[in-house]
C-alpha positions in Angstrom: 0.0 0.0 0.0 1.3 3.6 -0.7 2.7 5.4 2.0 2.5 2.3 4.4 5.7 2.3 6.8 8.5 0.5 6.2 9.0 -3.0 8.4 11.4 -2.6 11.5 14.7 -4.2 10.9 14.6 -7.5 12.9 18.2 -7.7 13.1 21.7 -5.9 12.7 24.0 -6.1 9.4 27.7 -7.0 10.0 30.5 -5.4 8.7 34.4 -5.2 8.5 36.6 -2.1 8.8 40.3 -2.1 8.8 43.2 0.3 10.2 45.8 -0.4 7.7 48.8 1.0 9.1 52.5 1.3 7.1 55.7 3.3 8.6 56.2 5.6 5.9 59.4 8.6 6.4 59.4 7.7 9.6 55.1 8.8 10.3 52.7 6.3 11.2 50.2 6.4 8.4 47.0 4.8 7.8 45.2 4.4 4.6 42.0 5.9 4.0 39.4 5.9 1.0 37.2 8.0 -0.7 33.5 7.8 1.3 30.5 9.2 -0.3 27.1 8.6 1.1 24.5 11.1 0.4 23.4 13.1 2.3 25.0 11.6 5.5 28.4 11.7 4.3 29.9 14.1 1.6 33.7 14.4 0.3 35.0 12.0 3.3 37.3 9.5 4.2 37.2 6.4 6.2 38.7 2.9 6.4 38.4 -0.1 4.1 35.8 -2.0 4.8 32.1 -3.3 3.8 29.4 -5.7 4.8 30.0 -9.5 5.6 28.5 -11.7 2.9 26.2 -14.6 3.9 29.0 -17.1 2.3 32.0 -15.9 3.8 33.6 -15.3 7.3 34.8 -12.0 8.7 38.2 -12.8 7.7 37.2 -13.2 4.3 35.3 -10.5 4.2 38.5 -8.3 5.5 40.5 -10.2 2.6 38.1 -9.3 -0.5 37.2 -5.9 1.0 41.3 -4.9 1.0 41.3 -6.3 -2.6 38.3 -5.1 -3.8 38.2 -1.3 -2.5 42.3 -0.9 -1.9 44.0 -3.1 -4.2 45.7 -4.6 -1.2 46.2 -8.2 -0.4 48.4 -10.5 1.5 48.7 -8.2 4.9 48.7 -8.9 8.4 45.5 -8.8 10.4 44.2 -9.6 13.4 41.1 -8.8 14.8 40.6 -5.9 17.1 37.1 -5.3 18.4 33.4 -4.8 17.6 32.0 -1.7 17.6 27.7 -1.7 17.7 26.5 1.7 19.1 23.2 1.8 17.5 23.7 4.9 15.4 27.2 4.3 14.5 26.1 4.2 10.4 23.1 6.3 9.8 22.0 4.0 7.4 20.6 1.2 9.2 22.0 -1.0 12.1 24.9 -1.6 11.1 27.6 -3.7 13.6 31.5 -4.0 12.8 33.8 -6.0 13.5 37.2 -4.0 13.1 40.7 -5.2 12.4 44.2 -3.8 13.0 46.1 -4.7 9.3 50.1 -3.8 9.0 52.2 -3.5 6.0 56.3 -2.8 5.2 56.6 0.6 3.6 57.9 -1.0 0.2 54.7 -2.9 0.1 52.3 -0.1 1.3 54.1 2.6 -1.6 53.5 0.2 -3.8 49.7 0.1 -4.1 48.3 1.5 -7.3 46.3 4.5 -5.2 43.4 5.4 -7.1 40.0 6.4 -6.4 41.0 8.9 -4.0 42.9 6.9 -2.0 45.8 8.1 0.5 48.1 7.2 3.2 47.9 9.8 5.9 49.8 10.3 8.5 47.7 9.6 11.7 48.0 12.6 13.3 46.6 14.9 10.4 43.9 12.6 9.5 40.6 14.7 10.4 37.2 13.6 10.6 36.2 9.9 8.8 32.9 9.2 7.9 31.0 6.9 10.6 32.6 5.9 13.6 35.7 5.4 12.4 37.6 7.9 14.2 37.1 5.5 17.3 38.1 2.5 15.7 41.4 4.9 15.0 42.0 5.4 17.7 41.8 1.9 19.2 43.8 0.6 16.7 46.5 3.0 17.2 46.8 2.5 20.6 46.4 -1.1 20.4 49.5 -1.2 18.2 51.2 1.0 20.5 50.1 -1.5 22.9 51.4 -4.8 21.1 54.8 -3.1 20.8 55.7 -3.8 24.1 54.4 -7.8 24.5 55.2 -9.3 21.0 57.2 -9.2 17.9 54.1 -7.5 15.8 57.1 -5.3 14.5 57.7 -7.7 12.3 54.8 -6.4 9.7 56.0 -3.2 9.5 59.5 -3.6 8.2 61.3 -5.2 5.9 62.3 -9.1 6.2 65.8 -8.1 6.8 66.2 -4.9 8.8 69.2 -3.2 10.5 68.6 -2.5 14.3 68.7 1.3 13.4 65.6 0.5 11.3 64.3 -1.4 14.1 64.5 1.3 16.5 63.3 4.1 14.4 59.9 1.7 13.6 59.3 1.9 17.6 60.3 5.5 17.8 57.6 6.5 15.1 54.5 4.2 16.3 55.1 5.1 19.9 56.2 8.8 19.5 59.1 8.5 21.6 63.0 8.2 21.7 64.7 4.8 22.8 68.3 4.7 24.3 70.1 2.8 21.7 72.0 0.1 24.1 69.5 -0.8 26.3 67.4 -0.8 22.9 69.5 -4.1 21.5 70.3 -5.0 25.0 66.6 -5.5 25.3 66.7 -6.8 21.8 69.6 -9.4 22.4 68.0 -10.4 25.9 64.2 -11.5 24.6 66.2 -13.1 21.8 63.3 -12.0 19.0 66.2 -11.2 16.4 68.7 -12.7 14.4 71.5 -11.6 12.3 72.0 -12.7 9.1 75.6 -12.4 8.1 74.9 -9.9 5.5 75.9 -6.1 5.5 73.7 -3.5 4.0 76.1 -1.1 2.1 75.7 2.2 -0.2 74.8 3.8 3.2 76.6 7.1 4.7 78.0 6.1 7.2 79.8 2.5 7.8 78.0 -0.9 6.6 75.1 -2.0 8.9 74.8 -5.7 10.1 71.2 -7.2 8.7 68.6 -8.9 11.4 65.8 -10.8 10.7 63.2 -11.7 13.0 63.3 -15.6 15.0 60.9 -17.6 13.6 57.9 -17.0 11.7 55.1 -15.5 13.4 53.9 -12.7 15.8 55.2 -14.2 19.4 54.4 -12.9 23.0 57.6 -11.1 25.0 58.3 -9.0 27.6 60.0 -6.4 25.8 59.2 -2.7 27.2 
């Protein structure tokens, strides 16, 4: 019938967003795409993301959203909370389920950026569309966080690193100086790195050892 109302929605939608965060001249950036939902939301930005399908998990969903609206695959991502205020997406009720994604700066200035797309350095990002600016904000501190009890690190640089590189990756997520020996000390005593006999040269200054990471995946420490 004409003019009748609308059912109520019986249940919520899910959704993925993703923080995608690459160390890039030595700023934390995020990356951020083009948002444009009239009238609620005009010449934004926020973070990948888009609805769960009925055939797919949230992981997938994270996977084919990165590919689909970022031209990003094969990152690190783990899951970092749901966020379900009621009018988080004016739209309808909408609930998310948010990941923290990292990338090495070769990979991250490698994507193709169109559409609008940008890396931006966290702390001149503005306003996103929706509540993204929370989920932000949770996933920069939970980075800042994972620093200091695992080798999550290890996504943001290089396979094989100097320690100088090392250090500087900490420096520039946690906004703070380190003291370089008690840096490697702390290094050498939670045994996380390796080196690997080579030396990187064409530097200024004298030929740097290169380090790799032990083992293969994110492990827990006791590092700061």
């Amino acid at each position: 019938m004409s003019g009748a109302a609308k059912p109520a929605l019986r249940f919520a939608i899910l959704a993925i967003d993703v923080a995608l965060f690459a160390v890039l001249d030595r700023r934390l950036c995020v990356l951020l795409i083009p948002v444009e939902r009239p009238p609620h939301f005009l010449n934004m930005r926020g973070l990948p993301g888009g609805l769960i399908a009925p055939d797919e998990t949230a992981e997938q969903a994270v996977a084919r959203h990165l590919r689909e609206k970022a031209e990003v695959s094969g990152v690190y991502v783990e899951q970092l909370a749901t966020f379900s205020a009621v009018g988080r997406d004016p739209r309808g009720r909408v609930v998310s389920v948010a990941y923290l994604g990292l990338m090495p700066a070769e990979q991250a200035a490698a994507i193709p950026l169109a559409r609008d797309q940008r890396w931006v350095s966290v702390d001149r990002v503005g306003h996103l569309a929706y509540d993204h600016d929370e989920i932000l904000a949770t996933a920069r501190e939970r980075l800042g966080a994972r620093l200091g009890y695992s080798t999550i690190a290890r996504h943001l640089i290089p396979r094989e690193f100097t320690l100088t590189e090392l250090q500087q990756t900490y420096e520039t997520v946690l906004g703070r100086p380190f003291d370089k020996r008690n840096f490697r000390k702390k290094l050498q005593d939670a045994g996380i790195v390796r080196g690997t006999g080579k030396m990187r040269a064409g530097q200024p200054s004298r030929p740097a050892e290169l380090y790799r990471f032990a083992g293969s995946d994110v492990r827990l420490i006791e590092l700061f």
